[in-house]
C-alpha positions in Angstrom: -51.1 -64.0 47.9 -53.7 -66.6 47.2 -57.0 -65.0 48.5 -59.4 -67.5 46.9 -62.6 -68.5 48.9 -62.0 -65.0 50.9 -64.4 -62.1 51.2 -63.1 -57.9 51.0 -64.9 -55.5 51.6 -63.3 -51.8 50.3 -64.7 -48.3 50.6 -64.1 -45.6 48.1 -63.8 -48.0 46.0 -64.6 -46.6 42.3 -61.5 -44.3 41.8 -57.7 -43.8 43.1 -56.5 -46.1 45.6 -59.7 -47.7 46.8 -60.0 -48.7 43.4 -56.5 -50.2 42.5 -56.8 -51.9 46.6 -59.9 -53.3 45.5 -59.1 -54.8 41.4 -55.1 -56.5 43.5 -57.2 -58.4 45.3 -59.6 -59.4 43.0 -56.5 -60.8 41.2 -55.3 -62.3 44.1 -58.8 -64.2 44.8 -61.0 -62.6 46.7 -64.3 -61.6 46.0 -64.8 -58.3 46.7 -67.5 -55.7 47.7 -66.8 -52.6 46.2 -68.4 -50.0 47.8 -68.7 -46.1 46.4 -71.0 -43.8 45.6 -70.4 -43.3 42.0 -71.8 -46.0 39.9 -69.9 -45.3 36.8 -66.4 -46.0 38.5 -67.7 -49.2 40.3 -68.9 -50.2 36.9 -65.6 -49.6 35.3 -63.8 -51.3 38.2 -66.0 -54.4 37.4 -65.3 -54.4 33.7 -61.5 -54.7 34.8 -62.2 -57.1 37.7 -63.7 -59.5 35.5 -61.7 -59.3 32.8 -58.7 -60.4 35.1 -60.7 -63.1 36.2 -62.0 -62.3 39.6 -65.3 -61.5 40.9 -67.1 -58.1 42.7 -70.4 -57.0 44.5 -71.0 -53.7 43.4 -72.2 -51.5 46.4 -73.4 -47.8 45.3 -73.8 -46.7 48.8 -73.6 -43.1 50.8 -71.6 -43.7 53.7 -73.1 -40.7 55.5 -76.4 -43.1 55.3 -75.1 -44.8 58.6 -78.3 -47.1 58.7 -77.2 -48.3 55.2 -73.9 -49.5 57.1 -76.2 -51.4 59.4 -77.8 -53.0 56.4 -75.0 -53.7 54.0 -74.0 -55.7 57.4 -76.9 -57.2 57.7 -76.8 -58.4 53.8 -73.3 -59.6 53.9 -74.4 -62.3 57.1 -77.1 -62.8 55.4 -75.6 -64.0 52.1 -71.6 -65.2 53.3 -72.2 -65.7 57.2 -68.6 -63.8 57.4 -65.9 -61.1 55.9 -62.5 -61.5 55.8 -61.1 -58.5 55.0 -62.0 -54.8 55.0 -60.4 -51.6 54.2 -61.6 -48.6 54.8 -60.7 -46.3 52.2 -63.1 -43.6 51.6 -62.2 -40.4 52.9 -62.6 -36.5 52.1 -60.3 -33.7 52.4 -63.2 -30.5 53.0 -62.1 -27.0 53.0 -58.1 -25.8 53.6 -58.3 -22.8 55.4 -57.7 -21.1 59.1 -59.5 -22.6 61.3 -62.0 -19.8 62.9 -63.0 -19.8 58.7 -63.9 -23.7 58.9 -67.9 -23.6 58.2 -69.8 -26.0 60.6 -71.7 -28.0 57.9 -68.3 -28.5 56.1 -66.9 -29.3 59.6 -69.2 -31.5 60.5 -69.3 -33.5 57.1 -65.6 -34.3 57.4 -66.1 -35.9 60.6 -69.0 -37.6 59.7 -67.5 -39.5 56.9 -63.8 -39.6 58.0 -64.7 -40.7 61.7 -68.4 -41.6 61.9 -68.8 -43.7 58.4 -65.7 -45.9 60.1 -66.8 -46.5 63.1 -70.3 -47.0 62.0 -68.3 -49.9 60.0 -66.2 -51.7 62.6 -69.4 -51.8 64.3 -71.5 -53.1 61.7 -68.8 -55.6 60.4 -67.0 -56.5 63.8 -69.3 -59.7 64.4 -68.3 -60.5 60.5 -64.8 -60.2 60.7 -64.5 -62.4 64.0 -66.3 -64.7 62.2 -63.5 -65.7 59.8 -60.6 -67.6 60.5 -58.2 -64.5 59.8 -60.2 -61.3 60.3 -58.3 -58.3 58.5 -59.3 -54.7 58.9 -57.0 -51.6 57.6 -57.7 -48.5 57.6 -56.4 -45.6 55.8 -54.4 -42.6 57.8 -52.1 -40.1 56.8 -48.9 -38.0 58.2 -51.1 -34.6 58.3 -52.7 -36.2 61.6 -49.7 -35.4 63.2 -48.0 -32.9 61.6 -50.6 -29.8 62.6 -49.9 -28.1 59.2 -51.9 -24.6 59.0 -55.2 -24.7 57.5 -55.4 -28.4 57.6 -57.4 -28.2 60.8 -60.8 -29.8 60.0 -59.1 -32.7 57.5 -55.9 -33.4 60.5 -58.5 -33.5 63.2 -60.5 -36.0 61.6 -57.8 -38.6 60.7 -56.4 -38.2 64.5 -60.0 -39.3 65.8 -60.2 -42.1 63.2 -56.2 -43.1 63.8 -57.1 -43.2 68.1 -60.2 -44.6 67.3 -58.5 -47.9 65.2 -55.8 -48.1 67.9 -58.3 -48.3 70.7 -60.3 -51.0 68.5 -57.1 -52.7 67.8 -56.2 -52.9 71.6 -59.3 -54.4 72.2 -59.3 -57.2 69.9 -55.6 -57.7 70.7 -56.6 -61.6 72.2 -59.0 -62.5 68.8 -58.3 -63.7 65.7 -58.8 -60.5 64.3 -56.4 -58.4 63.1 -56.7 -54.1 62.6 -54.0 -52.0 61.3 -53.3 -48.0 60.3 -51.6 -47.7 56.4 -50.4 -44.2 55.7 -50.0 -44.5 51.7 -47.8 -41.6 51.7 -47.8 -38.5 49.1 -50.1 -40.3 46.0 -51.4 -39.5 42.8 -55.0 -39.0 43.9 -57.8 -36.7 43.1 -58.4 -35.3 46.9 -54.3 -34.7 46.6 -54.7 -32.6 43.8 -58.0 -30.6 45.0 -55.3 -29.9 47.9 -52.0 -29.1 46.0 -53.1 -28.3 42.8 -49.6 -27.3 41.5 -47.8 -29.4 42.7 -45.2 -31.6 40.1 -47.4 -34.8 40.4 -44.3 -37.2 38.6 -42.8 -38.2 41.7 -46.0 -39.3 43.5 -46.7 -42.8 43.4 -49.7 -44.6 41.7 -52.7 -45.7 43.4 -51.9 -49.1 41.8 -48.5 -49.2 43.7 -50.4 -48.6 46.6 -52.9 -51.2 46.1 -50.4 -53.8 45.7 -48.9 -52.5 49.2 -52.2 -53.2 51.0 -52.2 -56.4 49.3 -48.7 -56.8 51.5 -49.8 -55.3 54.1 -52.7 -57.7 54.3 -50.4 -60.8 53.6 
C-alpha cells in the first residue's frame, strides 16, 4: 500500500498490536498519531518509526478523559483539516470472574474505555474522516462477544456494545465516502491475552506484527 500524504490515527498504540498497526503504516506512508498512555512505548515506537523512514505524532493521552477526545479532535482540524484513517485499538480485559462477583468500579471502567472512549471517538473524528477522500475507520472486536464464555461477562458485554455500536455507525454512513469496519485479530500474542490465560502455550499464537500487516490489508 502506498499511504503517503495520508493521516492515521491508532489507539493503544505503544505496545502489542496497536503498536505493530501503527509502525505498518508508518512504512507504508502515513503519518501517524499514536496515541497511548504510556510515554515510554510511544517513544520507543517513534525510535522505530523513524528509523524506517516514516513519520508519528506522539499522543500520551487517557482515553477515559473523554473531553481530551474532543480536543485531540479539535487539534487534528486544527493542524491537517482531515483524518484518513483510524483504528481503534485500545482496549482492556478487567476482571474474569462470575458475574454477581464483577465489582461496579471495575465494571464500569470496562465499559467506559471499551464502549465510551470509542464512541467518544467516532464522534469527535466523524467530521474528520468525511473530510477525506477515503475515510477509513476499524475497530477492534473479538469472538468472546459472542461466544458467552463463563466469567467473561464484564469484558464480552463490552465488545458486543462496541461491535452493535460500529455496525449501527457503519449503517449510517453506508451512502458516504466513509468507510467503518469490525477486525477480530483472532488468538494473539498480547499482554491483556496473557493477564487472561496465563498458561497457556503462547507458540502458536500469532504476532502482533502479523496482525498489523493484516489491518494494513484490511485497510487496503
Amino acid at each position: 500500500m502506498d499511504l503517503n500524504g495520508k493521516l492515521a490515527l491508532v489507539t493503544g498504540a505503544s505496545r502489542g498490536i496497536g503498536y505493530h498497526t501503527a509502525l505498518s503504516l508508518a512504512k507504508a506512508g502515513a503519518h501517524v498519531i499514536c496515541l497511548a498512555r504510556t510515554v515510554g512505548g510511544l517513544e520507543e515506537l517513534d525510535d522505530e518509526i523513524q528509523a524506517a523512514g516514516g513519520q508519528a505524532t506522539l499522543v500520551p493521552l487517557d482515553l477515559l478523559d473523554f473531553d481530551a477526545i474532543d480536543r485531540l479532535g479539535a487539534s487534528i482540524y486544527e493542524r491537517w483539516g482531515k483524518l484518513d484513517i483510524l483504528v481503534g485499538n485500545a482496549g482492556m480485559l478487567g476482571s474474569l470472574s462470575p458475574i454477581e462477583h464483577l465489582e461496579p468500579k471495575s465494571f464500569e471502567k470496562v465499559f467506559a474505555l471499551n464502549v465510551t472512549a470509542n464512541w467518544r471517538l467516532m464522534r469527535s473524528m466523524s467530521p474528520l474522516l468525511r473530510g477525506a477522500d477515503r475515510g477509513q475507520a476499524l475497530f477492534m472486536t473479538s469472538s468472546i462477544a459472542k461466544d458467552n464464555k463463563p466469567f467473561w461477562g464484564g469484558y464480552a458485554a463490552s465488545h458486543a456494545a462496541l461491535q452493535a455500536l460500529v455496525e449501527t455507525w457503519a449503517a449510517e454512513n453506508s451512502k458516504t465516502n466513509l468507510s467503518i469496519t469490525l477486525f477480530d485479530p483472532g488468538p494473539t500474542e498480547t499482554a491483556l491475552r496473557a493477564s487472561a490465560m496465563p498458561g497457556e502455550d503462547r507458540a502458536n499464537l500469532c504476532h502482533p506484527s502479523e496482525i498489523g500487516k493484516k489491518i494494513l490489508t484490511e485497510l487496503g
